[in-house]
C-alpha positions as CSV (number, residue, x, y, z in Angstrom):
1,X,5.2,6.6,28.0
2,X,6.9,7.3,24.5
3,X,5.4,10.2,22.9
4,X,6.4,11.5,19.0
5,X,6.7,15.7,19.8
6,X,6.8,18.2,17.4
7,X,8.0,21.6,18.0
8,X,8.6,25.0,16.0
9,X,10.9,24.5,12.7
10,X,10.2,21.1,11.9
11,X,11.3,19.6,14.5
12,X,10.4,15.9,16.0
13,X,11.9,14.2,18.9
14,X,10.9,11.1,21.1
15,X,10.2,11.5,24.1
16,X,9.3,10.3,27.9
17,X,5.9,12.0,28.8
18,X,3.7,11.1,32.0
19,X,0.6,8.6,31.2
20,X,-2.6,11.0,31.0
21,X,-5.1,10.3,33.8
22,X,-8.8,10.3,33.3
23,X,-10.2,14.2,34.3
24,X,-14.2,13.4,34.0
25,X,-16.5,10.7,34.7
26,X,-16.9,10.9,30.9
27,X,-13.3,9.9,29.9
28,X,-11.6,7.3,28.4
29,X,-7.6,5.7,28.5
30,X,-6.5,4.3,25.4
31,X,-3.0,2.3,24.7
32,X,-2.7,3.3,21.1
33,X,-2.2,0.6,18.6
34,X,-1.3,2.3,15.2
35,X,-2.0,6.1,14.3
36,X,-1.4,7.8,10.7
37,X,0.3,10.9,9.8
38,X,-2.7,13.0,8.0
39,X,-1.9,15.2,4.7
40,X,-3.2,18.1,7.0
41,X,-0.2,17.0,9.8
42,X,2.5,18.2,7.4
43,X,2.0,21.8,7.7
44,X,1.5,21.5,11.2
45,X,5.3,19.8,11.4
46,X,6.4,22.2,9.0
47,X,5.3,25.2,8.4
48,X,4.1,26.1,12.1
49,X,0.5,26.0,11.9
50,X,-0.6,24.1,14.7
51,X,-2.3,25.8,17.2
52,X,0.5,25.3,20.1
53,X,4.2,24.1,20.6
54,X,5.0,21.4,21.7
55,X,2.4,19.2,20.9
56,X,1.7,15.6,19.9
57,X,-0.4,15.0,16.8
58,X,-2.4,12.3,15.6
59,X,-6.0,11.6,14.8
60,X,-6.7,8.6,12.7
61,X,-5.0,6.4,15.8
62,X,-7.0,2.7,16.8
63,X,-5.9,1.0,20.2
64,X,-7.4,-1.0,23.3
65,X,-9.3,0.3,26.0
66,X,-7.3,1.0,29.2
67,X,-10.0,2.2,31.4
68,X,-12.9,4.3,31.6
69,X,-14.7,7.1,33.4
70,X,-17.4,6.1,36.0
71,X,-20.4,7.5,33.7
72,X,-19.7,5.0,30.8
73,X,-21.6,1.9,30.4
74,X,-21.1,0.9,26.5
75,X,-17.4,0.2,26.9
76,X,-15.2,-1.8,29.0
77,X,-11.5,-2.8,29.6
78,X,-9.9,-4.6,26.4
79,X,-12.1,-3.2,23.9
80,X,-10.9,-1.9,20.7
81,X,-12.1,1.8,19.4
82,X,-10.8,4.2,17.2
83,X,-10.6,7.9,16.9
84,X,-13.3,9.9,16.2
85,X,-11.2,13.2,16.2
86,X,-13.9,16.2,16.6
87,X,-15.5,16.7,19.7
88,X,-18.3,19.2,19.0
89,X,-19.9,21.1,21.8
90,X,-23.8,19.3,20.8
91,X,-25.3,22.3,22.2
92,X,-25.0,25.1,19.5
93,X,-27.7,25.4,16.9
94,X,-25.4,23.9,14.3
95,X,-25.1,20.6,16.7
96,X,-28.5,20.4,17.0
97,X,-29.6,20.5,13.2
98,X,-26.7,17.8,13.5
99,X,-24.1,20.1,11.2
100,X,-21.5,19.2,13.9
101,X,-18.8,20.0,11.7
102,X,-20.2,23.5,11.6
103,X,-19.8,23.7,15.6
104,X,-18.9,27.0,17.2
105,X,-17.3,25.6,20.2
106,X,-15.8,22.5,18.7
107,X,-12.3,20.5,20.2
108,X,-9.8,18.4,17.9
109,X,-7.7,15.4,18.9
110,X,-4.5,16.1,17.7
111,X,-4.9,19.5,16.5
112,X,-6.6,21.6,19.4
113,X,-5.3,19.1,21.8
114,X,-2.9,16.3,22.6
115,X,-2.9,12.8,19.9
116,X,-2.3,9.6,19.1
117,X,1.3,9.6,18.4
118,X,2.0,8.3,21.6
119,X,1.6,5.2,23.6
120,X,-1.6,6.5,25.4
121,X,-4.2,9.3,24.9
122,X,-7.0,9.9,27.6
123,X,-10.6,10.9,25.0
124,X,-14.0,11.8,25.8
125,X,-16.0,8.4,25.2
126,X,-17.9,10.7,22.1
127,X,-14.5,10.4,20.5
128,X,-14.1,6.7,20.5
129,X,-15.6,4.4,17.9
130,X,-16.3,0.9,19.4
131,X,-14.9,-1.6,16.6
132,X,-17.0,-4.7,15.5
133,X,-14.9,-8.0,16.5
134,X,-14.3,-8.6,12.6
135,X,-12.2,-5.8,12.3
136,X,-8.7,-5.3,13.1
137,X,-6.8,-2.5,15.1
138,X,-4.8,-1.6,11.6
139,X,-8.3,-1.0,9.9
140,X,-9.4,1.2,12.8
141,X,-6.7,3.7,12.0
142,X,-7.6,3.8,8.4
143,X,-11.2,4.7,9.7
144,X,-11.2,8.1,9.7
145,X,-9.3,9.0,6.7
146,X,-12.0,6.4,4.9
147,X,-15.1,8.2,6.4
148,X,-14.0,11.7,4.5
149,X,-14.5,9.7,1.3
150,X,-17.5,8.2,2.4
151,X,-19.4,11.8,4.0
152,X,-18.1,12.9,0.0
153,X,-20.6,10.2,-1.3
154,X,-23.1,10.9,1.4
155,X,-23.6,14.5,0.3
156,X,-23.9,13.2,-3.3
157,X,-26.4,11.0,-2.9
158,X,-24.2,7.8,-3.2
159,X,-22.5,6.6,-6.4
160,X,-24.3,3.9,-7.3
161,X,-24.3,3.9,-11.3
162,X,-22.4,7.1,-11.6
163,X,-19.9,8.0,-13.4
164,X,-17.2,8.5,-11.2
165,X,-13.8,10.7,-11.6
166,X,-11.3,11.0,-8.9
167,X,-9.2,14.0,-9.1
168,X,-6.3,13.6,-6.9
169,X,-5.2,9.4,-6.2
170,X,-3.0,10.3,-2.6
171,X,-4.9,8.2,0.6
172,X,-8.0,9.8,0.5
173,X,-8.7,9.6,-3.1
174,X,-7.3,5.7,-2.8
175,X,-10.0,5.1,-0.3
176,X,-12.6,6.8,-2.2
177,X,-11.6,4.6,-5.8
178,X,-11.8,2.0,-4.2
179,X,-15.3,2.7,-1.7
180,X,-17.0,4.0,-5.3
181,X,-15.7,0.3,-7.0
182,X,-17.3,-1.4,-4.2
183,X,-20.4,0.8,-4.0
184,X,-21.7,0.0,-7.1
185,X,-20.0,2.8,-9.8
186,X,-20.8,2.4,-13.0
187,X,-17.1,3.6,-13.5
188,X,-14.2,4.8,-11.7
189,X,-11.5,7.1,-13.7
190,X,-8.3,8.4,-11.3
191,X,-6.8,11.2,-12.2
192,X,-3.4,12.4,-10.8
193,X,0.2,13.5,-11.8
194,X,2.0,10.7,-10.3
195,X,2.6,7.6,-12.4
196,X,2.7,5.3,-9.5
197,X,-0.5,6.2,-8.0
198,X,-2.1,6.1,-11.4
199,X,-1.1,2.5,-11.8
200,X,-2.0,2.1,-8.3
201,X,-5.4,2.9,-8.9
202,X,-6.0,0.7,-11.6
203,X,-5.1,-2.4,-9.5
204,X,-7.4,-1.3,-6.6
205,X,-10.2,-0.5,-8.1
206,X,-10.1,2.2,-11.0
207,X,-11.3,1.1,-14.4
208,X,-9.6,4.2,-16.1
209,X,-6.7,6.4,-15.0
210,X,-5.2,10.1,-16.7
211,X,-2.0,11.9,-16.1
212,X,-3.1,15.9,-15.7
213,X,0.8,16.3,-16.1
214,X,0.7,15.1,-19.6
215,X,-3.0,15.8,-20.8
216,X,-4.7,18.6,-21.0
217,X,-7.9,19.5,-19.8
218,X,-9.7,19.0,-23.4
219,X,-7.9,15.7,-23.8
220,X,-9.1,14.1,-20.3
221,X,-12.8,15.7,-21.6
222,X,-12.8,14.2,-25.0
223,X,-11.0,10.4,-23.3
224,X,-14.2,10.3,-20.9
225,X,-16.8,11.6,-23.6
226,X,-18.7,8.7,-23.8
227,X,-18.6,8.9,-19.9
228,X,-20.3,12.4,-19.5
229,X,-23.7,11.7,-18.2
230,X,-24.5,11.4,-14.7
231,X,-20.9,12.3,-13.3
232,X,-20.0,12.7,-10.2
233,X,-16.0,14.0,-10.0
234,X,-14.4,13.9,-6.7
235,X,-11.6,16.5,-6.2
236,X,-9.2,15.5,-3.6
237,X,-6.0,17.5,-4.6
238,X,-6.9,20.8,-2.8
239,X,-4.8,22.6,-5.4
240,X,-6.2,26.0,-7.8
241,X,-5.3,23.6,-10.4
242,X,-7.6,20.7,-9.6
243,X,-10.1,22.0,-8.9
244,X,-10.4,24.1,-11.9
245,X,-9.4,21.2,-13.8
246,X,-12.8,19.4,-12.1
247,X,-15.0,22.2,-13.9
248,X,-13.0,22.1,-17.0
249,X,-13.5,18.3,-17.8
250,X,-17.4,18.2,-16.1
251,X,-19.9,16.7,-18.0
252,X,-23.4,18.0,-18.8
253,X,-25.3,18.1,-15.0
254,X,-22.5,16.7,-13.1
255,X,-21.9,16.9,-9.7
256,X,-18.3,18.4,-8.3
257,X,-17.7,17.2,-5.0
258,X,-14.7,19.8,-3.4
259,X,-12.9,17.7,-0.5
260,X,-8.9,18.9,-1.1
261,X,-8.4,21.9,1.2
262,X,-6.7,25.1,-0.5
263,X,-3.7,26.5,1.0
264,X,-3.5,29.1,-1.9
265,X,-5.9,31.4,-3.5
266,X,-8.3,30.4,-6.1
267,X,-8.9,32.0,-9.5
268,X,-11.1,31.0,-12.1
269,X,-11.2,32.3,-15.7
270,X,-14.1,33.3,-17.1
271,X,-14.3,30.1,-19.5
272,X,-14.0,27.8,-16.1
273,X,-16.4,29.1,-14.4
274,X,-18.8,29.5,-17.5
275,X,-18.5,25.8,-17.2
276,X,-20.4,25.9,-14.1
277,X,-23.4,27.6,-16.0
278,X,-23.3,26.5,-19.0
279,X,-23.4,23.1,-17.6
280,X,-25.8,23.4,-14.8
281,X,-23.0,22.0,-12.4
282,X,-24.3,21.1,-8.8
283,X,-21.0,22.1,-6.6
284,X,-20.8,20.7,-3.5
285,X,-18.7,21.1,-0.2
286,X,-17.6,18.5,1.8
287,X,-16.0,19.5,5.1
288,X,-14.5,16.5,7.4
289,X,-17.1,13.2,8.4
290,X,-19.7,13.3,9.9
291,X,-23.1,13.2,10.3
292,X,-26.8,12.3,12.9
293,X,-26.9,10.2,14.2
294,X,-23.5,10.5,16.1
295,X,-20.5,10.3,14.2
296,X,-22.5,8.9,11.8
297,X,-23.6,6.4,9.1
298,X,-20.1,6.6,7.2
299,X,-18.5,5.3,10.2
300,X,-20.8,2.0,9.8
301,X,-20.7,1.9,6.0
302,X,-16.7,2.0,6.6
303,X,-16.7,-1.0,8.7
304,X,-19.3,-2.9,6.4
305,X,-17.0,-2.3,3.4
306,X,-13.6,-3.8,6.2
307,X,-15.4,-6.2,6.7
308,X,-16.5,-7.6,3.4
309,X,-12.9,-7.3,1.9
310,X,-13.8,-4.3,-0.3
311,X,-10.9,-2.1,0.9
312,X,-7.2,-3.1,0.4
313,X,-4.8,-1.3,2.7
314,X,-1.9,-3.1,2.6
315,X,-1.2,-1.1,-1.0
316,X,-1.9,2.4,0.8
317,X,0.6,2.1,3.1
318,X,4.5,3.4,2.4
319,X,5.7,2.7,6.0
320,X,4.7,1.0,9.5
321,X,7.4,2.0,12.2
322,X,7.8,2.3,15.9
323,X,8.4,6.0,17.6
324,X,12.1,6.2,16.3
325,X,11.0,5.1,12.9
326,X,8.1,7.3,12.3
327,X,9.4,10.8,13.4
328,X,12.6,9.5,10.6
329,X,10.2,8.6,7.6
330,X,8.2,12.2,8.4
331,X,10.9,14.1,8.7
332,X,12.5,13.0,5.5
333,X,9.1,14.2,3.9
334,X,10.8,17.6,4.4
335,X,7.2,18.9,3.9
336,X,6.3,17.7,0.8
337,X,3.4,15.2,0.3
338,X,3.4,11.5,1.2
339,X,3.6,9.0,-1.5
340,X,2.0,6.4,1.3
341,X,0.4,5.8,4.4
342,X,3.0,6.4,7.2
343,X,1.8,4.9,10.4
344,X,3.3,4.4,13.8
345,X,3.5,1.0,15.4
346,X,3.2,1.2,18.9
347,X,1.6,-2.3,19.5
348,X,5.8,-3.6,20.3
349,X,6.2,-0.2,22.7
């Protein structure tokens, strides 16, 4: 089978692996429709941080049922799943209060362990999400990157009649614009530096979009004044400068929901964090997408919101390629952030 490999320094090749075989009863063989580069691939690619060399990545990947382990009854051959990447151990004390993302014994598809980017992957059947017939195999490798938005909203309580404020319009706070429109926001502001993902936003769902690169703090505050009660800001940037830029424009009570990962140290001045005082802010941490019972409700909200037409992908994505294609439109990345959705095709392989 064709399988994208990354090794040490950056480098990606194509290349001619065996087709995994089923190792317990409990197993599944999937032939990999489409699977996404994720923002937290790129420093795996490029600054060395996966866990093992050489390795195939990949967890947001949707594909067809191949065969199956003798101890699954729920799925057969020529269904259509997608990844659930995290396998948790569901025996620790976290698993059992259902905190599986807390898991002290927890594998990762694509990170801990062989992906997606490949024509096949053999997965435990707890990592497979059974699609409804309605939705297609492109949808099911949006699914996981969705379900982060939607376990934000979770936490919070929902959206419905908040103020919303999206800090960081990249995939993930795309999805989440446009799951808030369609979940019943009272209003939906993106904020980014780009241009084009601003104006991006405001065709998919955002009634009100702000360039941090040319606004301060105190002029994105005073723009959404009459928008300060019952906020709920969504920071998806994972920078020291978003997310202090989420407590600096916070309205009376809101809510700050942290999603962006850090890769550098965060500092907060004394008239930031004061912010989280003075305004009785409720912070809250959101860590990957899942919840009881297993993977979880946002994985059935997502497919509700496919299937009534509420999310449009087709704008997300900045390329769709076979093997050859893909490892070219990453490694031009060089590193840096995607503008887009890449995804590889394997559905011609």
């Amino acid at each position: 089978m064709k399988s994208v490999v990354v090794h040490t320094g950056g480098k990606m090749t194509v290349e001619d692996r065996p087709v995994p075989e089923l190792k317990s009863s409990g197993d599944v063989l999937v032939r990999i429709a489409y699977s996404g580069l994720c923002g937290s691939d790129i420093p795996r690619i490029f600054a060395n941080s996966s866990h093992y060399y050489p390795i195939t990545l990949g967890h947001e990947f949707s594909g067809h049922v191949v065969s199956i382990g003798e101890d699954i009854h729920d799925l057969q051959e020529g269904d259509a799943v997608a990844c659930v990447p995290l396998l948790p151990c569901f025996e620790c004390e976290e698993c059992k209060k259902a905190a599986y993302s807390q898991c002290k014994h927890y594998d990762f598809i694509g990170s801990r362990r062989e992906g997606g980017h490949a024509e096949y992957a053999v997965v435990s059947r707890k990592n497979l999400f059974k699609l409804p017939e309605n939705a297609s195999l492109l949808q099911g490798a949006f699914l996981e990157p969705i379900t982060v938005g939607l376990h934000a909203l979770k936490l919070a309580g929902g959206c419905q009649d908040k103020e919303v404020i999206v800090i960081g319009a990249g995939t993930i706070g795309q999805l989440i614009i446009q799951a808030a429109s369609a979940l019943g926001a009272k209003s939906v502001t993106a904020v980014d530096i780009n241009p084009q993902r601003l104006a991006l936003a405001l065709e998919t769902g955002a009634s009100h979009a702000f360039n941090s690169a040319t606004l301060s703090a105190d002029d994105i505050r005073q723009k959404t004044q009459e928008r300060r009660f019952n906020q709920l800001i969504i920071e998806t940037a994972g920078t020291p400068q978003t997310v202090a830029l989420s407590l600096d424009i916070a309205g009376p009570k809101a809510q700050v929901a942290l999603v962006g990962t850090l890769h550098k140290d965060l500092t907060l001045n004394v008239s930031t964090f004061s912010h989280i005082l003075r305004k009785e802010l409720t912070l809250l941490g959101s860590w990957m997408n899942y919840s009881a019972p297993w993977p979880g409700s946002e994985w059935q909200q997502a497919t509700q919101l496919f299937a009534e037409k509420r999310i449009n992908l087709d704008a997300l994505i900045a390329s769709i390629g076979a093997p050859e294609d893909f490892v070219r439109e990453v490694t031009a990345l060089a590193g840096k952030p995607m503008t887009g959705k890449i995804l590889l095709d394997m559905t011609g392989s």
